[in-house]
ModelCIF file with pLDDT and N, C-alpha, C, O atoms, coordinates in Angstrom:
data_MODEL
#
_entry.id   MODEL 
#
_entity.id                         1 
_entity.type                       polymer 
_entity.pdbx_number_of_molecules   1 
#
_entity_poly.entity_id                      1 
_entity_poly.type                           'polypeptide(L)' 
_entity_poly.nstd_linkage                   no 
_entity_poly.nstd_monomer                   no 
_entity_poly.pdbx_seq_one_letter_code       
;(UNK)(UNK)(UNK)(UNK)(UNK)(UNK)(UNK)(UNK)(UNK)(UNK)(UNK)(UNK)(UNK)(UNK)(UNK)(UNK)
(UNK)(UNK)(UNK)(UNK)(UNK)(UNK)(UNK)(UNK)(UNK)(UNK)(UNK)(UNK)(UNK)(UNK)(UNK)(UNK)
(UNK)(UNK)(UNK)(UNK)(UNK)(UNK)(UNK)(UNK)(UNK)(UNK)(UNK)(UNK)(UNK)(UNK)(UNK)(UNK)
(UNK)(UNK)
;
_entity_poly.pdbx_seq_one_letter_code_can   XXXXXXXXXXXXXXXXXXXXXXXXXXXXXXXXXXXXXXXXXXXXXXXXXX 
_entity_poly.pdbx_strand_id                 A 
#
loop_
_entity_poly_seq.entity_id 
_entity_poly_seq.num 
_entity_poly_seq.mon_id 
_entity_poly_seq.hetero 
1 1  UNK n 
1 2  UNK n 
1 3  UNK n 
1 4  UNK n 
1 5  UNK n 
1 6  UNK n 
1 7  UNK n 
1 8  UNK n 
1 9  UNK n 
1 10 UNK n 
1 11 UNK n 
1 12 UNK n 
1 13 UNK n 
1 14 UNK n 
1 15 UNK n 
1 16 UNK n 
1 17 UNK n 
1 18 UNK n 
1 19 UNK n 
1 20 UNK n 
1 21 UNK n 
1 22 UNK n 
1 23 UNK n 
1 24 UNK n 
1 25 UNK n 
1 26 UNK n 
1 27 UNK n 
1 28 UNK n 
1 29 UNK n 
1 30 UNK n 
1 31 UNK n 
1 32 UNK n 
1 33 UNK n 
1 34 UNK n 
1 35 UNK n 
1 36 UNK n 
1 37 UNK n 
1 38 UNK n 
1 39 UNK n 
1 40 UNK n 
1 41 UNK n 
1 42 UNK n 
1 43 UNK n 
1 44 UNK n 
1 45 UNK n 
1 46 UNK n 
1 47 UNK n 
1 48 UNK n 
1 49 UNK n 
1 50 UNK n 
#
_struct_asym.id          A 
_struct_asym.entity_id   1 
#
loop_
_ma_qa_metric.id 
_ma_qa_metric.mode 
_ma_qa_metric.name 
_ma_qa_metric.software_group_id 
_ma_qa_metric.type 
1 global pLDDT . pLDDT 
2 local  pLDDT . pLDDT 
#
_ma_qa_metric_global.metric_id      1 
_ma_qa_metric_global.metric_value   92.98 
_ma_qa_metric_global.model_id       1 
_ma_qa_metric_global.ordinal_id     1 
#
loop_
_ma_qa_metric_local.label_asym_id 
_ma_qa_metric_local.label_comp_id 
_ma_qa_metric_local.label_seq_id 
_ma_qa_metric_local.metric_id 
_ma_qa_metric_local.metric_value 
_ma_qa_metric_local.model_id 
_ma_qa_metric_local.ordinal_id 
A UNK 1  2 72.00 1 1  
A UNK 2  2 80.00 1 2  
A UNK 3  2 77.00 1 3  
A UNK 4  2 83.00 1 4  
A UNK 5  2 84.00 1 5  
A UNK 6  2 88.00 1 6  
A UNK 7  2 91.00 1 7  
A UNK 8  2 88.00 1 8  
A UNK 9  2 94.00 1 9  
A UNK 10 2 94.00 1 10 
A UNK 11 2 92.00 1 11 
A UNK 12 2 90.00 1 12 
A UNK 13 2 93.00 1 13 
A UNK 14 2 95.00 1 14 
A UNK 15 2 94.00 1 15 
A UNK 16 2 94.00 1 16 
A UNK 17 2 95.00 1 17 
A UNK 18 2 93.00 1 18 
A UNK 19 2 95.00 1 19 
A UNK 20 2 94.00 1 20 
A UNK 21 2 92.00 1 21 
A UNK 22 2 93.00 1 22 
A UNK 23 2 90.00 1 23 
A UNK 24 2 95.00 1 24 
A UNK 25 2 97.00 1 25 
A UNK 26 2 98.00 1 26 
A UNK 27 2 98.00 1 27 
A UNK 28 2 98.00 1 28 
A UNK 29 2 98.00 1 29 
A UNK 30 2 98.00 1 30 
A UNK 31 2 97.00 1 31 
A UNK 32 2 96.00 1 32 
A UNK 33 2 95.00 1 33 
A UNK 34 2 96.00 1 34 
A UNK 35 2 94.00 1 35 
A UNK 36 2 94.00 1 36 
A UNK 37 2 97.00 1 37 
A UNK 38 2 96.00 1 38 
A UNK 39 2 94.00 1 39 
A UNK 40 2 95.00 1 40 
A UNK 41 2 97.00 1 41 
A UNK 42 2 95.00 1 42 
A UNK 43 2 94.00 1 43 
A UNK 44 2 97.00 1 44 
A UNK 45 2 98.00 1 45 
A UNK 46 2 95.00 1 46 
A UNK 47 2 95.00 1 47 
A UNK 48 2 93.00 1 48 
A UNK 49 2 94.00 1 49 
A UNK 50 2 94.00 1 50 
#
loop_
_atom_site.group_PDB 
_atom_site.id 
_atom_site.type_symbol 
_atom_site.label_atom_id 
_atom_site.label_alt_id 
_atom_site.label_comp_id 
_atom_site.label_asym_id 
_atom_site.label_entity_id 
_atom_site.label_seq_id 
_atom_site.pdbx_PDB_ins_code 
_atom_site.Cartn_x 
_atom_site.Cartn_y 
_atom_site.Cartn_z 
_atom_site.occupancy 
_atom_site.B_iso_or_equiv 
_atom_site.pdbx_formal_charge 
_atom_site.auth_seq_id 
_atom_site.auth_comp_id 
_atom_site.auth_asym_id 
_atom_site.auth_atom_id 
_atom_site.pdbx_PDB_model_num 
ATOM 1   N N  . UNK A 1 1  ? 57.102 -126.154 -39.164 1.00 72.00 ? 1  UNK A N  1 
ATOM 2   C CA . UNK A 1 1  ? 58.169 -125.643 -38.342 1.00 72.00 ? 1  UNK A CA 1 
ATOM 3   C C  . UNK A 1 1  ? 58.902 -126.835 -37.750 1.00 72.00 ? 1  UNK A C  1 
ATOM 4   O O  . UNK A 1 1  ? 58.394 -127.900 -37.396 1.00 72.00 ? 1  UNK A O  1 
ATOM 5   N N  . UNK A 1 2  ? 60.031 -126.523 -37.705 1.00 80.00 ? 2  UNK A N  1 
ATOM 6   C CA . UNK A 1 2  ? 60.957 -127.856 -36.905 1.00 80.00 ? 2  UNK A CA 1 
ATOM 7   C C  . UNK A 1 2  ? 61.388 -126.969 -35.829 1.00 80.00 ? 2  UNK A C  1 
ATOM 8   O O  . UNK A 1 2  ? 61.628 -125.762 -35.788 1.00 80.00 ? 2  UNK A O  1 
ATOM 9   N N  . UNK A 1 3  ? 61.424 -128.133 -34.770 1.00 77.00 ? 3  UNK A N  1 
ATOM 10  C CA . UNK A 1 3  ? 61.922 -127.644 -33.509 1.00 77.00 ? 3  UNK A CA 1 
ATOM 11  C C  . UNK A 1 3  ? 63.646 -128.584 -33.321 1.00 77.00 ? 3  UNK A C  1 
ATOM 12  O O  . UNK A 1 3  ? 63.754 -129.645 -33.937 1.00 77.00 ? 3  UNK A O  1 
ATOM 13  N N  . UNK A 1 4  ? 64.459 -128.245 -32.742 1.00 83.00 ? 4  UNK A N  1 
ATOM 14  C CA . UNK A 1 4  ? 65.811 -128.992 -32.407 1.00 83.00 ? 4  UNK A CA 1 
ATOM 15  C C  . UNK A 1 4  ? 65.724 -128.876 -31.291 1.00 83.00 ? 4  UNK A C  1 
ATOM 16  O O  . UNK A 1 4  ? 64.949 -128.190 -30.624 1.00 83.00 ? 4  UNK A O  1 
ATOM 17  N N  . UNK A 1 5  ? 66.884 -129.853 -30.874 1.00 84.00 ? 5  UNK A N  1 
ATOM 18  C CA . UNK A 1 5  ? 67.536 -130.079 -29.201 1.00 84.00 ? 5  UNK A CA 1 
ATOM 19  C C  . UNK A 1 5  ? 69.038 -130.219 -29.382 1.00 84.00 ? 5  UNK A C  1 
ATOM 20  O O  . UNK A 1 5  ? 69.560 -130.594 -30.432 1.00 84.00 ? 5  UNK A O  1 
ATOM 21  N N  . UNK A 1 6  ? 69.792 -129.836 -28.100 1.00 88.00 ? 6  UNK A N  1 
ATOM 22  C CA . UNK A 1 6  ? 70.872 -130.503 -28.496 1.00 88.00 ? 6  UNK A CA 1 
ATOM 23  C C  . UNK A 1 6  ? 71.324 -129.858 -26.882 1.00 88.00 ? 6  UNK A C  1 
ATOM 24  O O  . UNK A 1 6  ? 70.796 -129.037 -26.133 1.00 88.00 ? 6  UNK A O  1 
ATOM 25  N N  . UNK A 1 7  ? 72.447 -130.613 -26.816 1.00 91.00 ? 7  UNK A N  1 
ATOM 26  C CA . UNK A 1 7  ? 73.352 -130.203 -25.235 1.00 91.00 ? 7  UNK A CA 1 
ATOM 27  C C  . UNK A 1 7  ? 74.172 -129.186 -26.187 1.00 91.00 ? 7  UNK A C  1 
ATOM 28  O O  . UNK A 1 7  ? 74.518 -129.274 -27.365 1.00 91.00 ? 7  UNK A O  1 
ATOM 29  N N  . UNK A 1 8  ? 74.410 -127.806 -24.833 1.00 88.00 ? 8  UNK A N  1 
ATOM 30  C CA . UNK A 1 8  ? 75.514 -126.992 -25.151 1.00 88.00 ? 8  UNK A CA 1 
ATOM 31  C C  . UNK A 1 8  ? 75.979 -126.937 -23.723 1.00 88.00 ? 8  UNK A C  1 
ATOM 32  O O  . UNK A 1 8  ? 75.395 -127.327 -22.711 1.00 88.00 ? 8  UNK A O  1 
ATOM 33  N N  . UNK A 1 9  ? 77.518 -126.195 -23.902 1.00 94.00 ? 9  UNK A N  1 
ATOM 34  C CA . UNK A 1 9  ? 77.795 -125.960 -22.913 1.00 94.00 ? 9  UNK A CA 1 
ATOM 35  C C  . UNK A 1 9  ? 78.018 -124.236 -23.199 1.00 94.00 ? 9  UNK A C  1 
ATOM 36  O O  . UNK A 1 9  ? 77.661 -123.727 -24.262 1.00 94.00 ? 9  UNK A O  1 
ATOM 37  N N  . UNK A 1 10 ? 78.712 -123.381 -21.994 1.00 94.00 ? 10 UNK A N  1 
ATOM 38  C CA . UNK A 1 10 ? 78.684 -122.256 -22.219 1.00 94.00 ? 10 UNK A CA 1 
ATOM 39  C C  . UNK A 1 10 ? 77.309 -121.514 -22.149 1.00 94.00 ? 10 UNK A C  1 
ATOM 40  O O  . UNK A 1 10 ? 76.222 -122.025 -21.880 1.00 94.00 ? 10 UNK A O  1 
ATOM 41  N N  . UNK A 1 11 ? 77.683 -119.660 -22.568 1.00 92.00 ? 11 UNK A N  1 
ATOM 42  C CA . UNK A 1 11 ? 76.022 -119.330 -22.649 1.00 92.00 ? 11 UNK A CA 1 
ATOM 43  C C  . UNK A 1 11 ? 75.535 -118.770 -24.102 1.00 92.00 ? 11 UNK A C  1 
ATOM 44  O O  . UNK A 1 11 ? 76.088 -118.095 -24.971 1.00 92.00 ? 11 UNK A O  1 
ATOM 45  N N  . UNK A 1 12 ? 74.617 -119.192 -24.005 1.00 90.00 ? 12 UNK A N  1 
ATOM 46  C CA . UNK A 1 12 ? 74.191 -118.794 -25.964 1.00 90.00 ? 12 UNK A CA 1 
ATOM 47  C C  . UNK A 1 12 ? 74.057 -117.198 -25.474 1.00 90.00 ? 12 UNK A C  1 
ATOM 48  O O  . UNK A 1 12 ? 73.525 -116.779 -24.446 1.00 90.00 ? 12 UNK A O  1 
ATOM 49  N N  . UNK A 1 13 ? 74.587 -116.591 -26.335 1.00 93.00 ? 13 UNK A N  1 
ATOM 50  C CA . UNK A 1 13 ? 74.590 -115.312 -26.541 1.00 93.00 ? 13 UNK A CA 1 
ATOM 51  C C  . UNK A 1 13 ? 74.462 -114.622 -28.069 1.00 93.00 ? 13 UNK A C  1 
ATOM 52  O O  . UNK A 1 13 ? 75.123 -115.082 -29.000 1.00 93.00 ? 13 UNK A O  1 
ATOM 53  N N  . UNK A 1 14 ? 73.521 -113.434 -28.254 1.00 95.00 ? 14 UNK A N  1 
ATOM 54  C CA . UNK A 1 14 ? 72.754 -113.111 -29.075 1.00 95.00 ? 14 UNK A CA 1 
ATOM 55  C C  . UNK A 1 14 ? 73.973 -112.813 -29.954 1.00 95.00 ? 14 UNK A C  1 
ATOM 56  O O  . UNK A 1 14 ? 75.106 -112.841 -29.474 1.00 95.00 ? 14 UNK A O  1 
ATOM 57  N N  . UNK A 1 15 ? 73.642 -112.407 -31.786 1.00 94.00 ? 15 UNK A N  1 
ATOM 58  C CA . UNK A 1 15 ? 74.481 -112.265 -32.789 1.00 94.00 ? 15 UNK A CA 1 
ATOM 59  C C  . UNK A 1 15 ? 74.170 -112.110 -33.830 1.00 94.00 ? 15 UNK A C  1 
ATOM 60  O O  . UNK A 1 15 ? 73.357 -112.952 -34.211 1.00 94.00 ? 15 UNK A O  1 
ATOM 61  N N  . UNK A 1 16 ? 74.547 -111.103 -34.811 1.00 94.00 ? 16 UNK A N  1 
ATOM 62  C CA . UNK A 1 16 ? 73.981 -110.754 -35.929 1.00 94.00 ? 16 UNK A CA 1 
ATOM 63  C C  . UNK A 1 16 ? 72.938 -110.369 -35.956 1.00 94.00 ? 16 UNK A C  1 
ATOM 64  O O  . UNK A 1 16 ? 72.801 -109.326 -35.316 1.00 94.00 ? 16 UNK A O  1 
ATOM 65  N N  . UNK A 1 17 ? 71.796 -110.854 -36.572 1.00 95.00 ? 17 UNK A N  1 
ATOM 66  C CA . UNK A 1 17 ? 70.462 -109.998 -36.825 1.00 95.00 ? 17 UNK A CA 1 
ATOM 67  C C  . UNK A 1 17 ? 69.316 -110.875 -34.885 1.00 95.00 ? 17 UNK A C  1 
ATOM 68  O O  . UNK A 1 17 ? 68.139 -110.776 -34.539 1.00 95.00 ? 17 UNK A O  1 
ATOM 69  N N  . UNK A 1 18 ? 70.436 -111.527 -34.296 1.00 93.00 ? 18 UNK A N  1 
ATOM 70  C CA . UNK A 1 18 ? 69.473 -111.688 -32.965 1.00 93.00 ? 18 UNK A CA 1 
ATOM 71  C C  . UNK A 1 18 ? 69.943 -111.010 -31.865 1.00 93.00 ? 18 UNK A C  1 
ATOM 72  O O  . UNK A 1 18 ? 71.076 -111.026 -31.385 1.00 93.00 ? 18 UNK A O  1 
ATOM 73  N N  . UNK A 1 19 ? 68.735 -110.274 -31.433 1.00 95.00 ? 19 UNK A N  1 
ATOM 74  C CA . UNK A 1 19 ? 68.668 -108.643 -30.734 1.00 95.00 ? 19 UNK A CA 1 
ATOM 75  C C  . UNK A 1 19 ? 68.955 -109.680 -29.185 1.00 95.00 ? 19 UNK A C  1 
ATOM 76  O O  . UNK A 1 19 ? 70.060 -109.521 -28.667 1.00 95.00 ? 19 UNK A O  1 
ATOM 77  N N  . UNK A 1 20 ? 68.147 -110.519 -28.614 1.00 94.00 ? 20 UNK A N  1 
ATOM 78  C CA . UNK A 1 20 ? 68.484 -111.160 -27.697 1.00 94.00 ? 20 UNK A CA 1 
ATOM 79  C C  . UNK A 1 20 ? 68.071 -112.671 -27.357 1.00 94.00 ? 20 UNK A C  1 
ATOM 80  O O  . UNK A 1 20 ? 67.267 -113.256 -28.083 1.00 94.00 ? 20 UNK A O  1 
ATOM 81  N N  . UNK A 1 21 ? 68.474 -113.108 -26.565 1.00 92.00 ? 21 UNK A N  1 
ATOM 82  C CA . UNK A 1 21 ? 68.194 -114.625 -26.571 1.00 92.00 ? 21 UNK A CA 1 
ATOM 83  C C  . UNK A 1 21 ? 67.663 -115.021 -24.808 1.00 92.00 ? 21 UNK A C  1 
ATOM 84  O O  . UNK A 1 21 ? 68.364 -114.940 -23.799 1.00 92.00 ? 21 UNK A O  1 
ATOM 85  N N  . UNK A 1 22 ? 66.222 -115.448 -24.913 1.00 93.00 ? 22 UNK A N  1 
ATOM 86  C CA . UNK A 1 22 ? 65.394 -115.636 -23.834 1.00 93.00 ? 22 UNK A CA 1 
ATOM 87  C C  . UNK A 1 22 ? 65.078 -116.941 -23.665 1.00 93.00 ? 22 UNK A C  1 
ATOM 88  O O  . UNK A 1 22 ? 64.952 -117.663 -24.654 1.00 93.00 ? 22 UNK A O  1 
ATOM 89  N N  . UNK A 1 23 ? 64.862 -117.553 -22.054 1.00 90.00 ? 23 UNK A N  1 
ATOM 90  C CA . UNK A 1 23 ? 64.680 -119.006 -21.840 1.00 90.00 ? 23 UNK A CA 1 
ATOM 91  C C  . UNK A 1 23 ? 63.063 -118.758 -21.684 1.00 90.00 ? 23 UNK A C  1 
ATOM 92  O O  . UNK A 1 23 ? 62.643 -118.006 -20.805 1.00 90.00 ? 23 UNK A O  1 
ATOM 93  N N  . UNK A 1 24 ? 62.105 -119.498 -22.675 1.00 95.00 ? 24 UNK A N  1 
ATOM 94  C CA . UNK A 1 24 ? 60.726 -119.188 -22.211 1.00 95.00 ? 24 UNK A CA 1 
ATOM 95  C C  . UNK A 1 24 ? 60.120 -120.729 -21.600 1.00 95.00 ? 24 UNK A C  1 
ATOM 96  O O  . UNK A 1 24 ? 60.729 -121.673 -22.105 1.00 95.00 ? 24 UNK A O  1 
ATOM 97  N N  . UNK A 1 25 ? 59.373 -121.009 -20.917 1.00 97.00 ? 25 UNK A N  1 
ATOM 98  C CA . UNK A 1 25 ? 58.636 -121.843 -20.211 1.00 97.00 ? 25 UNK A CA 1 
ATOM 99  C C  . UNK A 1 25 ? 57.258 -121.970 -20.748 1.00 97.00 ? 25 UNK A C  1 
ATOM 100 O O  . UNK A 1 25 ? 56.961 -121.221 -21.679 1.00 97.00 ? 25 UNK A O  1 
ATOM 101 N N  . UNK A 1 26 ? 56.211 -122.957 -20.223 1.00 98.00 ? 26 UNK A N  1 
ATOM 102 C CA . UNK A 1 26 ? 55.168 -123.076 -20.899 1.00 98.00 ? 26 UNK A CA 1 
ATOM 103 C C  . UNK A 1 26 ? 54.227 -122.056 -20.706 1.00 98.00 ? 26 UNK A C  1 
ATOM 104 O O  . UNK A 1 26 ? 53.264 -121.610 -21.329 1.00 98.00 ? 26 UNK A O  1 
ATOM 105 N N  . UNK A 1 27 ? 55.105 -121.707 -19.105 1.00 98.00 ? 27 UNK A N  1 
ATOM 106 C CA . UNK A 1 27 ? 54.228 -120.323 -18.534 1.00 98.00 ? 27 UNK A CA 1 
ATOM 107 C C  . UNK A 1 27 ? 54.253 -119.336 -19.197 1.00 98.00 ? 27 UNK A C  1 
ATOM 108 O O  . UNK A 1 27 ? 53.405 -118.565 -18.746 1.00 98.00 ? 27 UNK A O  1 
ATOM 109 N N  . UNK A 1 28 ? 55.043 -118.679 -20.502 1.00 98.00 ? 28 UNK A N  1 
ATOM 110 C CA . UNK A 1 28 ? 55.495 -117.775 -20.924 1.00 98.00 ? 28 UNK A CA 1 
ATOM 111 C C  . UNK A 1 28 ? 54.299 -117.911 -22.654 1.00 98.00 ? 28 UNK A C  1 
ATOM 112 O O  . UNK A 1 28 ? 54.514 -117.189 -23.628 1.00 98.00 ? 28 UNK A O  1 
ATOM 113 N N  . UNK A 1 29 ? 53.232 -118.891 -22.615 1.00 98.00 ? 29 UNK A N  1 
ATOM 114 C CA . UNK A 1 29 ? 52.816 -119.253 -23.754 1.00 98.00 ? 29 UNK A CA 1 
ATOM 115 C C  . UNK A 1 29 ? 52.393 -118.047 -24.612 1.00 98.00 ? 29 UNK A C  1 
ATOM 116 O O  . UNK A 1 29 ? 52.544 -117.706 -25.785 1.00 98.00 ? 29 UNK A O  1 
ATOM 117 N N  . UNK A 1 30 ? 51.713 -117.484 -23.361 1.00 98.00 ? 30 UNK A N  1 
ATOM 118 C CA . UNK A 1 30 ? 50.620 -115.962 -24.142 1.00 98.00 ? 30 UNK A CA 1 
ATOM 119 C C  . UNK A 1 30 ? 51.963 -115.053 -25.127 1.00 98.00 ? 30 UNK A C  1 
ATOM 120 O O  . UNK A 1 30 ? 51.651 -114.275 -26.028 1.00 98.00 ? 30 UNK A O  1 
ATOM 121 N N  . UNK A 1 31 ? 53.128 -115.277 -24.824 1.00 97.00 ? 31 UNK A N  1 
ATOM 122 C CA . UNK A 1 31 ? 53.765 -114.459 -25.205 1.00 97.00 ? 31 UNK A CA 1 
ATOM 123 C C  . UNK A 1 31 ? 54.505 -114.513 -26.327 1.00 97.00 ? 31 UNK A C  1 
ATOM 124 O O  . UNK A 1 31 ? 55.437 -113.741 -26.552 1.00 97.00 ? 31 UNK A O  1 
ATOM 125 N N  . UNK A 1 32 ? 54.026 -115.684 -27.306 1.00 96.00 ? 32 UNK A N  1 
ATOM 126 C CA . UNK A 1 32 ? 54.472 -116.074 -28.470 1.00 96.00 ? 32 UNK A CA 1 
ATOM 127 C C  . UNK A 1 32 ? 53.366 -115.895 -29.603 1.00 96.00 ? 32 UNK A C  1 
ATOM 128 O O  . UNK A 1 32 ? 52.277 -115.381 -29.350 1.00 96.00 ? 32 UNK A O  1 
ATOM 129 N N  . UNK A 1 33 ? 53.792 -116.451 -31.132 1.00 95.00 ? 33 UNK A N  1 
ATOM 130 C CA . UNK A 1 33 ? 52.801 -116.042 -31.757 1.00 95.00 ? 33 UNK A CA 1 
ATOM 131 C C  . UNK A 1 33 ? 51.441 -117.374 -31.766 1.00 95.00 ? 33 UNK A C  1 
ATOM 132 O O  . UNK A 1 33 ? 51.649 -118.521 -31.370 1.00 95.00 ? 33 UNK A O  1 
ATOM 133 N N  . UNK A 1 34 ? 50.626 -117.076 -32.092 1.00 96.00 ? 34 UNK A N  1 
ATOM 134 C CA . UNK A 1 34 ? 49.594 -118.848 -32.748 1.00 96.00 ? 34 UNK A CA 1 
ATOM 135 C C  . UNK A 1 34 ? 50.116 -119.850 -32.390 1.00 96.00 ? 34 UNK A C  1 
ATOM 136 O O  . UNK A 1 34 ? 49.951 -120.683 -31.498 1.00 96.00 ? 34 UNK A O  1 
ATOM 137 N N  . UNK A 1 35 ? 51.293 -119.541 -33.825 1.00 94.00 ? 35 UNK A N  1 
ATOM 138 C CA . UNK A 1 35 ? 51.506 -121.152 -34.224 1.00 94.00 ? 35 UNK A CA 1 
ATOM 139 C C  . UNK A 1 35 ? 52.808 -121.609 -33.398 1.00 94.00 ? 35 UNK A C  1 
ATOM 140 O O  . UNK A 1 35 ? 53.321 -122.728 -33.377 1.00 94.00 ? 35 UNK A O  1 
ATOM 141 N N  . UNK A 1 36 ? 53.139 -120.628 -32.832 1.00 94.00 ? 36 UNK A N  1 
ATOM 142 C CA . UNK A 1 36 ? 54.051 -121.042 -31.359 1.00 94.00 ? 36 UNK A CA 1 
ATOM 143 C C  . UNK A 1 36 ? 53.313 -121.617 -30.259 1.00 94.00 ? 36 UNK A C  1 
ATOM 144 O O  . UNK A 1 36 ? 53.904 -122.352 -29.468 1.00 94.00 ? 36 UNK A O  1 
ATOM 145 N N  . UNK A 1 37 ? 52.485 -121.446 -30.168 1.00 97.00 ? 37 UNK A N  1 
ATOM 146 C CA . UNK A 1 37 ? 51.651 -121.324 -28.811 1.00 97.00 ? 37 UNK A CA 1 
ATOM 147 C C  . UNK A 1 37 ? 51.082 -123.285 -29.387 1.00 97.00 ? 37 UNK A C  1 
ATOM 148 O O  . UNK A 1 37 ? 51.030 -124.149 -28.512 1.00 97.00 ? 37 UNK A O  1 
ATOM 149 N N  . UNK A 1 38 ? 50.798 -123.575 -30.613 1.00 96.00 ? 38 UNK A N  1 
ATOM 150 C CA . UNK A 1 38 ? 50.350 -124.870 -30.455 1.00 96.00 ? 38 UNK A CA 1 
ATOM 151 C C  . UNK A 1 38 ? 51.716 -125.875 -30.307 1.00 96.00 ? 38 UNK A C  1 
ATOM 152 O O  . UNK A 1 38 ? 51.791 -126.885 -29.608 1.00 96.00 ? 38 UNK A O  1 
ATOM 153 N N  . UNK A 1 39 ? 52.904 -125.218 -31.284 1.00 94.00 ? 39 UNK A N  1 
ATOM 154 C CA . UNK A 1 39 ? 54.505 -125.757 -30.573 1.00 94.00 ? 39 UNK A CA 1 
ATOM 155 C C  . UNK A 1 39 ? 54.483 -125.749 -29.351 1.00 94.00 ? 39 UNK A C  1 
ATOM 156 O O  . UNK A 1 39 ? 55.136 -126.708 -28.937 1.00 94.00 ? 39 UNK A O  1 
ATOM 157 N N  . UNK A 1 40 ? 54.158 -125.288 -28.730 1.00 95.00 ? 40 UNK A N  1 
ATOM 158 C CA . UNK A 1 40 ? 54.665 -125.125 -26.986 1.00 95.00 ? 40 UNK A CA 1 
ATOM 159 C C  . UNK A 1 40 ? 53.516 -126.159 -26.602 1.00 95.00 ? 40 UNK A C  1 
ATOM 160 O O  . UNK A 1 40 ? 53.887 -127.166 -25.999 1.00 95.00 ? 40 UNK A O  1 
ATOM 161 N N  . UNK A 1 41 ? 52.444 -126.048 -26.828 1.00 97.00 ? 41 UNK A N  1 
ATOM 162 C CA . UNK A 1 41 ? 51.079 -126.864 -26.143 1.00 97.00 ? 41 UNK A CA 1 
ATOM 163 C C  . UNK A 1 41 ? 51.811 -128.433 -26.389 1.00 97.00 ? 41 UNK A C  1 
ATOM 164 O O  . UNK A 1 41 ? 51.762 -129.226 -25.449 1.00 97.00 ? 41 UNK A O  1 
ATOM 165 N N  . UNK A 1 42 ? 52.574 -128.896 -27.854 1.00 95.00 ? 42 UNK A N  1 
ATOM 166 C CA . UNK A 1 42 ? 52.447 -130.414 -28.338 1.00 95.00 ? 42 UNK A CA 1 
ATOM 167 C C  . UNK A 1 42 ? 54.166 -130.222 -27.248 1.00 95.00 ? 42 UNK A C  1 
ATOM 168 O O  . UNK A 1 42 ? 54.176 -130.869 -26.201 1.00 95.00 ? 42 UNK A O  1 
ATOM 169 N N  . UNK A 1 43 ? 54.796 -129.802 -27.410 1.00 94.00 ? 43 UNK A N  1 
ATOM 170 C CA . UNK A 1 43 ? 56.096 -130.136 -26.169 1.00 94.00 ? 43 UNK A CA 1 
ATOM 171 C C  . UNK A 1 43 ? 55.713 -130.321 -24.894 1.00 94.00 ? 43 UNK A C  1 
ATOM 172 O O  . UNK A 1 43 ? 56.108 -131.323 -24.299 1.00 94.00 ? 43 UNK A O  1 
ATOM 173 N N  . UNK A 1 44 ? 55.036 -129.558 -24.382 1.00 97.00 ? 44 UNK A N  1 
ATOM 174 C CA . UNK A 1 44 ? 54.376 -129.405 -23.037 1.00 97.00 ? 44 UNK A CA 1 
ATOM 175 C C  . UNK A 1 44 ? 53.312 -130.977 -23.033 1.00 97.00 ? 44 UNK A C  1 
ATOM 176 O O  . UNK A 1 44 ? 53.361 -131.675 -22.021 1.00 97.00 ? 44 UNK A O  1 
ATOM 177 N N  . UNK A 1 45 ? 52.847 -131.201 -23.640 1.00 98.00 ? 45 UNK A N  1 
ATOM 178 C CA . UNK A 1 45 ? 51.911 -132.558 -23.979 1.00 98.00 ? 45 UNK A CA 1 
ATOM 179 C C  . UNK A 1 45 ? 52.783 -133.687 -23.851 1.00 98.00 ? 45 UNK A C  1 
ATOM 180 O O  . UNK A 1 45 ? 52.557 -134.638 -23.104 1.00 98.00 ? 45 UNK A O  1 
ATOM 181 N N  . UNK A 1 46 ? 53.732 -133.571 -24.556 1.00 95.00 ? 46 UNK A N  1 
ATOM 182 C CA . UNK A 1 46 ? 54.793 -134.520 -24.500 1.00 95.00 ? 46 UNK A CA 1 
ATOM 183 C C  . UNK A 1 46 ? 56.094 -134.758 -23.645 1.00 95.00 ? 46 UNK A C  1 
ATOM 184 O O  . UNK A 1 46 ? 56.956 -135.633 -23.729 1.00 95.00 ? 46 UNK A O  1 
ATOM 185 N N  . UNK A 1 47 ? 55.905 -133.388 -22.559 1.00 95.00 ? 47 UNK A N  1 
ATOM 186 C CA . UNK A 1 47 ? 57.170 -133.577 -21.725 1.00 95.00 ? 47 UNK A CA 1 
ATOM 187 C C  . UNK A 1 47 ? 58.295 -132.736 -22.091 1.00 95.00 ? 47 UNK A C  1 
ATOM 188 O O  . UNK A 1 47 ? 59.227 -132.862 -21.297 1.00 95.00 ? 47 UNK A O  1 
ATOM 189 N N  . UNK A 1 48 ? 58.450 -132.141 -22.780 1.00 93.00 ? 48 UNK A N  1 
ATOM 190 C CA . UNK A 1 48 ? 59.362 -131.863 -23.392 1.00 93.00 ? 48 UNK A CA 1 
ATOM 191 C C  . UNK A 1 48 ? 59.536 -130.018 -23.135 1.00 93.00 ? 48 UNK A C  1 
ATOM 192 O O  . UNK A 1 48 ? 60.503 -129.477 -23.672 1.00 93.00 ? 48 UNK A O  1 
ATOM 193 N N  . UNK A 1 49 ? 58.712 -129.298 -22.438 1.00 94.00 ? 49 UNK A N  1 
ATOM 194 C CA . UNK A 1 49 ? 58.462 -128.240 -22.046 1.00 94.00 ? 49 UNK A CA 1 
ATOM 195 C C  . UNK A 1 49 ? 58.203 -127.665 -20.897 1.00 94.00 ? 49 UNK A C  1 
ATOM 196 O O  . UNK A 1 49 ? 57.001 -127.412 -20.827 1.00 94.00 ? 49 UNK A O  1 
ATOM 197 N N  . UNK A 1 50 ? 58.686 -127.398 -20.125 1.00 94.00 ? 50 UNK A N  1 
ATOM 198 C CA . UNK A 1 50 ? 57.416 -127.396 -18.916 1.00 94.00 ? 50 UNK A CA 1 
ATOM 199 C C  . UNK A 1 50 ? 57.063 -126.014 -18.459 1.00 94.00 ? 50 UNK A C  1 
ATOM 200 O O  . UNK A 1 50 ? 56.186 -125.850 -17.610 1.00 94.00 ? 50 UNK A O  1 
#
């Protein structure tokens, strides 16, 4: 899986086949799948999550 970054301005708003678009935190981990949950653990490890 690749993760991106990038500056936007404006608000991302959902489109086409995406029903909605959510800001999740590290606090929010339980609520992803597995192999999200070790994405979130190595960002969060690295700063990059909080």
């Amino acid at each position: 899986m690749t993760c991106y970054t990038a500056d936007h301005h404006g608000t991302p708003t959902p489109s086409s086949e995406i029903d909605e678009v959510v800001w999740l935190t590290y606090t929010d981990r339980a609520r992803v799948s597995p192999v999200d949950q070790l994405i979130f653990d190595h960002l969060h490890q690295t700063g990059r999550l909080h």
